[in-house]
N, CA, C and O atoms as a GROMACS GRO file, in nm:
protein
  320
    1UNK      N    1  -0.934   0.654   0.944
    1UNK     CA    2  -1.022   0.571   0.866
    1UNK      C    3  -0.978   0.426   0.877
    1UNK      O    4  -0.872   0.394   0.823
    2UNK      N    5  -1.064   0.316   0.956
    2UNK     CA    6  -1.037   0.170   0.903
    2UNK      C    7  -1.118   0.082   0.806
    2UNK      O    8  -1.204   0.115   0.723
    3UNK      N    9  -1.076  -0.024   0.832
    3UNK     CA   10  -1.156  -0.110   0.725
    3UNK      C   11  -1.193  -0.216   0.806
    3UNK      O   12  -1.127  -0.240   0.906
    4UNK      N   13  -1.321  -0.306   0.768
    4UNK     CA   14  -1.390  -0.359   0.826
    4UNK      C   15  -1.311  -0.460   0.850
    4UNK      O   16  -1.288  -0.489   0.968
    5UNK      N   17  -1.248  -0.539   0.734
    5UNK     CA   18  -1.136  -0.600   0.768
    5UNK      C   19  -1.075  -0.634   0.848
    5UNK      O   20  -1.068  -0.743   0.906
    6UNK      N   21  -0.966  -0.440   0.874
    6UNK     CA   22  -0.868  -0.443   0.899
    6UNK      C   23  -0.713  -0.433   0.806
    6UNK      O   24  -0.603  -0.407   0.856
    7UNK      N   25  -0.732  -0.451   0.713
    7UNK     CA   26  -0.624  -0.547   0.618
    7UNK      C   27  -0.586  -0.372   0.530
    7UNK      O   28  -0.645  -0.279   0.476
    8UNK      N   29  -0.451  -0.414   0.567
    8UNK     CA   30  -0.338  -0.317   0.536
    8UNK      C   31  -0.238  -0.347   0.414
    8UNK      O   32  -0.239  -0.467   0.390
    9UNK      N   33  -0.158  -0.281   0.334
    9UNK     CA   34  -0.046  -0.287   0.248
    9UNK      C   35   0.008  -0.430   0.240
    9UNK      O   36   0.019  -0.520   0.157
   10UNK      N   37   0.042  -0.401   0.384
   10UNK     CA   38   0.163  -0.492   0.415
   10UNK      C   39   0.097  -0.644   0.455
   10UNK      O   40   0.176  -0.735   0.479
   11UNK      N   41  -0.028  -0.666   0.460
   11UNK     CA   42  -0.096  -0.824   0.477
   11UNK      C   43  -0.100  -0.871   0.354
   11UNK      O   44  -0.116  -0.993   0.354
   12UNK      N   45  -0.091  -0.822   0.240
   12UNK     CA   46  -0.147  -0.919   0.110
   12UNK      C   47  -0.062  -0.989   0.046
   12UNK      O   48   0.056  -0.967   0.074
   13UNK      N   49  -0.082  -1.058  -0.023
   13UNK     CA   50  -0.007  -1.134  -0.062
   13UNK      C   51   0.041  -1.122  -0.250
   13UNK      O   52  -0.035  -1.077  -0.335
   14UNK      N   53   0.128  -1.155  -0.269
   14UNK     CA   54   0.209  -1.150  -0.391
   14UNK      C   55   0.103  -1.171  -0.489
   14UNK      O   56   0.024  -1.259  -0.454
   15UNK      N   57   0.076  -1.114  -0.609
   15UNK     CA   58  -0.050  -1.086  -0.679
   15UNK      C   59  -0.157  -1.008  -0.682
   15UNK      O   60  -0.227  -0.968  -0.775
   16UNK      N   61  -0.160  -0.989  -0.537
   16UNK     CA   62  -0.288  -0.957  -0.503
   16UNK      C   63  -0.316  -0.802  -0.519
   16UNK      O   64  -0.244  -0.716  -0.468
   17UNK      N   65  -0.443  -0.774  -0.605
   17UNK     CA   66  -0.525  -0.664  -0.654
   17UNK      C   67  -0.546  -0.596  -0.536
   17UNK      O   68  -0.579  -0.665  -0.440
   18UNK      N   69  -0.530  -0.425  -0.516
   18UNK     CA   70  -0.666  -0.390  -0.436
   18UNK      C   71  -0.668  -0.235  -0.492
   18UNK      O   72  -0.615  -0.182  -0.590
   19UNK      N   73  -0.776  -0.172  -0.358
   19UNK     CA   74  -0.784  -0.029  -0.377
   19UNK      C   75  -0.766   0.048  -0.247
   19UNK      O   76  -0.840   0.011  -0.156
   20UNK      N   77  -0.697   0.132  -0.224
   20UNK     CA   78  -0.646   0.216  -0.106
   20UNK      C   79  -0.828   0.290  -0.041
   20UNK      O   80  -0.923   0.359  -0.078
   21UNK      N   81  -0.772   0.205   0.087
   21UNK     CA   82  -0.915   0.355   0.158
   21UNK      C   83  -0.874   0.440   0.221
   21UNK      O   84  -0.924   0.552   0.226
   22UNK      N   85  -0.785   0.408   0.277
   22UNK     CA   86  -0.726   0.542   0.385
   22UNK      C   87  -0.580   0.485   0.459
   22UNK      O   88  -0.530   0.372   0.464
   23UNK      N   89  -0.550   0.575   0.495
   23UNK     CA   90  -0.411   0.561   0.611
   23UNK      C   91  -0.392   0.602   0.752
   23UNK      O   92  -0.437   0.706   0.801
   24UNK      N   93  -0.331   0.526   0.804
   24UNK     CA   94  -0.300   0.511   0.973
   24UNK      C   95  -0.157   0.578   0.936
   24UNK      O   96  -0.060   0.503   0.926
   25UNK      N   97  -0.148   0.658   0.924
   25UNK     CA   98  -0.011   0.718   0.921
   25UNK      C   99   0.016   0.828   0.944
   25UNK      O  100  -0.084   0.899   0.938
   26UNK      N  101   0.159   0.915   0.983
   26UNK     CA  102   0.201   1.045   1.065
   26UNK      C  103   0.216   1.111   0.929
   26UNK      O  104   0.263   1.050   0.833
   27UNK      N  105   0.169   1.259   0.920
   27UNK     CA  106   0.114   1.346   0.819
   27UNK      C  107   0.228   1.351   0.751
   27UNK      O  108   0.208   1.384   0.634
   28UNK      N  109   0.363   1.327   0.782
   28UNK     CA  110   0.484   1.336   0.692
   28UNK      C  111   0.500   1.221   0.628
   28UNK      O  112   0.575   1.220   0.530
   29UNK      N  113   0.436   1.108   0.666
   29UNK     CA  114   0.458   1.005   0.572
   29UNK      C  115   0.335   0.987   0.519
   29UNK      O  116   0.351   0.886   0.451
   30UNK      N  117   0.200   1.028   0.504
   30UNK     CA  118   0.098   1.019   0.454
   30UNK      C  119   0.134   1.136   0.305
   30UNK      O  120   0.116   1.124   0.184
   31UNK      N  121   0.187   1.238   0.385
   31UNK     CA  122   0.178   1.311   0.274
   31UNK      C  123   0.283   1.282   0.109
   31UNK      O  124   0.260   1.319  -0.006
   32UNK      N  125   0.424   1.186   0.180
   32UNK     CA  126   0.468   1.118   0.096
   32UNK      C  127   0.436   1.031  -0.004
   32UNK      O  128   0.475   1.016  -0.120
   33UNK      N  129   0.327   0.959   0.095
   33UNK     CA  130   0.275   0.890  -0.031
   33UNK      C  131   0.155   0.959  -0.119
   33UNK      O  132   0.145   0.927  -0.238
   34UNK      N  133   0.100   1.017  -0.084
   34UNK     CA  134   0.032   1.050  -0.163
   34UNK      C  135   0.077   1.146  -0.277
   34UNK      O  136   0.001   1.156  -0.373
   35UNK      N  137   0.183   1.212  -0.278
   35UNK     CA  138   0.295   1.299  -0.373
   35UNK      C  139   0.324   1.171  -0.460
   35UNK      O  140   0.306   1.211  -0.575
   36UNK      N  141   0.361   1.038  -0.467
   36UNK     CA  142   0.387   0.923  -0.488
   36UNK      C  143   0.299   0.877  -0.559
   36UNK      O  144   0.333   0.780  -0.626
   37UNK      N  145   0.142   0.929  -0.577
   37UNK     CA  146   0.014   0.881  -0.633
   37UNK      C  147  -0.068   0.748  -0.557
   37UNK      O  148  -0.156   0.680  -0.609
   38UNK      N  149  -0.022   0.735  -0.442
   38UNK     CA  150  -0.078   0.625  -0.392
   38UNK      C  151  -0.188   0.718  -0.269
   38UNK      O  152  -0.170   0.750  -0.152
   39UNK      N  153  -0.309   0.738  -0.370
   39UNK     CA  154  -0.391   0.818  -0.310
   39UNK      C  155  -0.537   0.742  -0.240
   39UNK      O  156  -0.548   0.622  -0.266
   40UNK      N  157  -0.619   0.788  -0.177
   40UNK     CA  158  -0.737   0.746  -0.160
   40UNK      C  159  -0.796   0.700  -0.302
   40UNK      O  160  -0.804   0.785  -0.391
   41UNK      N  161  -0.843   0.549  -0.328
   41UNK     CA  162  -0.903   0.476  -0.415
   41UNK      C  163  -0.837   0.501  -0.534
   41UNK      O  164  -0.894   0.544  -0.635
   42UNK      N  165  -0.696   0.472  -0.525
   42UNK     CA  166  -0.618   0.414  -0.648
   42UNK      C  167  -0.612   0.275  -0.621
   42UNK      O  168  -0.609   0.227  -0.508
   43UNK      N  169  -0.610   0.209  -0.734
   43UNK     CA  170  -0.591   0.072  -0.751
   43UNK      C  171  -0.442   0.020  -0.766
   43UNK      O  172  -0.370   0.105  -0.818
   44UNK      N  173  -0.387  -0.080  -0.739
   44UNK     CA  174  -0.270  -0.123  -0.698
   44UNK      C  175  -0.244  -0.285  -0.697
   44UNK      O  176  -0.320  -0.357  -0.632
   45UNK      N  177  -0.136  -0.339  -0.770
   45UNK     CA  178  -0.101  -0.512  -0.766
   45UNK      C  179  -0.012  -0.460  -0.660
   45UNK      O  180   0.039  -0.350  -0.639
   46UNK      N  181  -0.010  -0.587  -0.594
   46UNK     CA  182   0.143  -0.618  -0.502
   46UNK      C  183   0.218  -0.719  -0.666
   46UNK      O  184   0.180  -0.794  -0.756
   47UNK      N  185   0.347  -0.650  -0.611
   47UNK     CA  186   0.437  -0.724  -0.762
   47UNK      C  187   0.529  -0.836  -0.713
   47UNK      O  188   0.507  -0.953  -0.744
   48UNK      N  189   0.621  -0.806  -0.646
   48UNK     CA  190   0.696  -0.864  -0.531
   48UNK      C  191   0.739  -0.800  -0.441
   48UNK      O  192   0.712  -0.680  -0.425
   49UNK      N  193   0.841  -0.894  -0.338
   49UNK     CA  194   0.866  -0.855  -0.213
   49UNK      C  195   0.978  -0.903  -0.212
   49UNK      O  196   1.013  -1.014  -0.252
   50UNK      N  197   1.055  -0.802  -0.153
   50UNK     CA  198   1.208  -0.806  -0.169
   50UNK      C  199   1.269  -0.967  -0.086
   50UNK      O  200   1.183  -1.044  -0.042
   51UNK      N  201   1.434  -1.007  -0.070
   51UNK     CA  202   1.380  -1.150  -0.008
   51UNK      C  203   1.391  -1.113   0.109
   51UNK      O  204   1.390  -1.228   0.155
   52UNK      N  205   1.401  -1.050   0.199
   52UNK     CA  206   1.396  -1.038   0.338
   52UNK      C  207   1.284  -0.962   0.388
   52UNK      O  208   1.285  -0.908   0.499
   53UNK      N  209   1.163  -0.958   0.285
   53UNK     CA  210   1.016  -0.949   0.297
   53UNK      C  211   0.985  -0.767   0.271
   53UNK      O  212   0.878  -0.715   0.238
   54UNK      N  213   1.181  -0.667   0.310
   54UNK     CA  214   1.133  -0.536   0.281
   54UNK      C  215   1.220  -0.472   0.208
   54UNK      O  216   1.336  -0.476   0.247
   55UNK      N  217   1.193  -0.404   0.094
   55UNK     CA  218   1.052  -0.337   0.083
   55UNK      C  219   0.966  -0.419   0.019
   55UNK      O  220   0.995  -0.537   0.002
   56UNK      N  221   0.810  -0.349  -0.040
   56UNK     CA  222   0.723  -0.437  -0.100
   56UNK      C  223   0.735  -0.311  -0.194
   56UNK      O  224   0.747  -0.191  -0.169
   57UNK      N  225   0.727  -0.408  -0.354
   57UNK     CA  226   0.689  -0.340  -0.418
   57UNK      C  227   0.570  -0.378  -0.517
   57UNK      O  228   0.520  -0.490  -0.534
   58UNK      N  229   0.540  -0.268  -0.572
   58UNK     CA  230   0.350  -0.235  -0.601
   58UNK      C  231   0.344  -0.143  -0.713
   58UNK      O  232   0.394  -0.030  -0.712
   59UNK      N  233   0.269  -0.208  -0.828
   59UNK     CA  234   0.238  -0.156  -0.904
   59UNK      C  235   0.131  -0.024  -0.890
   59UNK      O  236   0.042  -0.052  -0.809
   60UNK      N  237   0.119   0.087  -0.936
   60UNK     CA  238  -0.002   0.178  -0.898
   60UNK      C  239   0.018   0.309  -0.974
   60UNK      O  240   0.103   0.393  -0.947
   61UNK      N  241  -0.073   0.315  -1.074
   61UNK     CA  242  -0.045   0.407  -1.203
   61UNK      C  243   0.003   0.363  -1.278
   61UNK      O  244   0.019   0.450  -1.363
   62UNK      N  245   0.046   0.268  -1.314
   62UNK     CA  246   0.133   0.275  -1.448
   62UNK      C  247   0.284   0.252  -1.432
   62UNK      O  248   0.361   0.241  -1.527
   63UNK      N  249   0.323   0.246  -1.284
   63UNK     CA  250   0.457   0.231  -1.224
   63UNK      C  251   0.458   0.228  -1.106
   63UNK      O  252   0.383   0.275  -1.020
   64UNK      N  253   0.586   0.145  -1.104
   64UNK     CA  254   0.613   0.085  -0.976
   64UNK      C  255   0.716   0.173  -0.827
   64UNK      O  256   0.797   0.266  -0.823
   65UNK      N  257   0.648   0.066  -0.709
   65UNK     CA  258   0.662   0.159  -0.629
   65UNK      C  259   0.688   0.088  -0.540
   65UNK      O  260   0.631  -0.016  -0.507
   66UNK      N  261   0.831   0.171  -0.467
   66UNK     CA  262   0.869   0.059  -0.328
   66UNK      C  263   0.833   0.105  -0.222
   66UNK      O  264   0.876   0.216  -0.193
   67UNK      N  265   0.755   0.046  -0.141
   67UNK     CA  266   0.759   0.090   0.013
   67UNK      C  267   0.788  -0.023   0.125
   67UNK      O  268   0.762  -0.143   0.128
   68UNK      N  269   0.870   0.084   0.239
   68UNK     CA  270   0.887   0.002   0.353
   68UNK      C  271   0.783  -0.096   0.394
   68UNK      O  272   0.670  -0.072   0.352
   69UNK      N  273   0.797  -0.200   0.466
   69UNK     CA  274   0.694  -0.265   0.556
   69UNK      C  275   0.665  -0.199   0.622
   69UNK      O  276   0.550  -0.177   0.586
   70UNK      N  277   0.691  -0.116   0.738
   70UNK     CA  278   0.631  -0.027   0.796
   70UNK      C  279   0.534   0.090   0.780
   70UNK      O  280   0.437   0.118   0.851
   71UNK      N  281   0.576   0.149   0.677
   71UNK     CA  282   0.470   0.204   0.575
   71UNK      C  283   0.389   0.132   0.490
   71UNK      O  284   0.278   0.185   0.491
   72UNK      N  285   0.392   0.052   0.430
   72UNK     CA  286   0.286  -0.008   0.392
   72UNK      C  287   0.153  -0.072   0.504
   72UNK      O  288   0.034  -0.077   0.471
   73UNK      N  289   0.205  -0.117   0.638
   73UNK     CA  290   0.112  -0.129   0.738
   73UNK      C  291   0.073  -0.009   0.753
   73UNK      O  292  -0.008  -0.006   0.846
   74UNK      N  293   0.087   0.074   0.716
   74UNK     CA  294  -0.020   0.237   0.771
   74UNK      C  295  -0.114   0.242   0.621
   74UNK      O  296  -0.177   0.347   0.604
   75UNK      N  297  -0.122   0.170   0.549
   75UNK     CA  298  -0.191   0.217   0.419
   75UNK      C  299  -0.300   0.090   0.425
   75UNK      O  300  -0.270  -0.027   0.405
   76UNK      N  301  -0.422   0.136   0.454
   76UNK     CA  302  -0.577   0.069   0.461
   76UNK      C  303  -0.588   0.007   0.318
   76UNK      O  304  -0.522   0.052   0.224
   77UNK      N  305  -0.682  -0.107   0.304
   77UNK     CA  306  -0.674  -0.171   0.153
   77UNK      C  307  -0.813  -0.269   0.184
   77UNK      O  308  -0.854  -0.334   0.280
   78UNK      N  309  -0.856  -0.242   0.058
   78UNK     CA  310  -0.976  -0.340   0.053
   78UNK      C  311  -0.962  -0.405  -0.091
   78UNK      O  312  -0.991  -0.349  -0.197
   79UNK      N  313  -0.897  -0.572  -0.071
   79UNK     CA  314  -0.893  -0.647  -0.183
   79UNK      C  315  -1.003  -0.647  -0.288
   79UNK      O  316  -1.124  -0.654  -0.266
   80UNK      N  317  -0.926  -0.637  -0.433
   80UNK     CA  318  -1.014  -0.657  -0.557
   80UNK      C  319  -1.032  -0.796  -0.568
   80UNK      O  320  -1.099  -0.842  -0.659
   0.00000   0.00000   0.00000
């Protein structure tokens, strides 16, 4: 699944709202996150970013959540 976009986890910027559409990712790390609650059309802040840019972490549910840069580029996003 992409987005018209394009625009992934790992492009947004500090603040920034969105909602998950899908993932570019290998079924062992897809399935991680989604055990994690970061499912198809959950909503999500970026909170901050660690200082050497990894991990990013992201609000989503009610709590926070770190993911690699690398994983976060496999997670599709369409800004709120």
């Amino acid at each position: 699944m992409t987005t018209d976009a394009g625009e992934t986890l790992s492009s947004l910027p500090l603040g920034q709202k969105g909602r998950v559409l899908g993932f570019a990712l290998p079924p062992e790390h897809r399935q991680r996150l989604l055990e994690m609650g970061l499912t198809v059309g959950a909503q999500f802040e970026v909170i901050r970013f660690a200082p050497l840019g990894d991990p990013i972490d992201i609000k989503v549910r009610g709590y926070h959540l770190s993911l690699r840069k690398n994983e976060a580029a496999g997670v599709l996003v369409a800004r709120l």
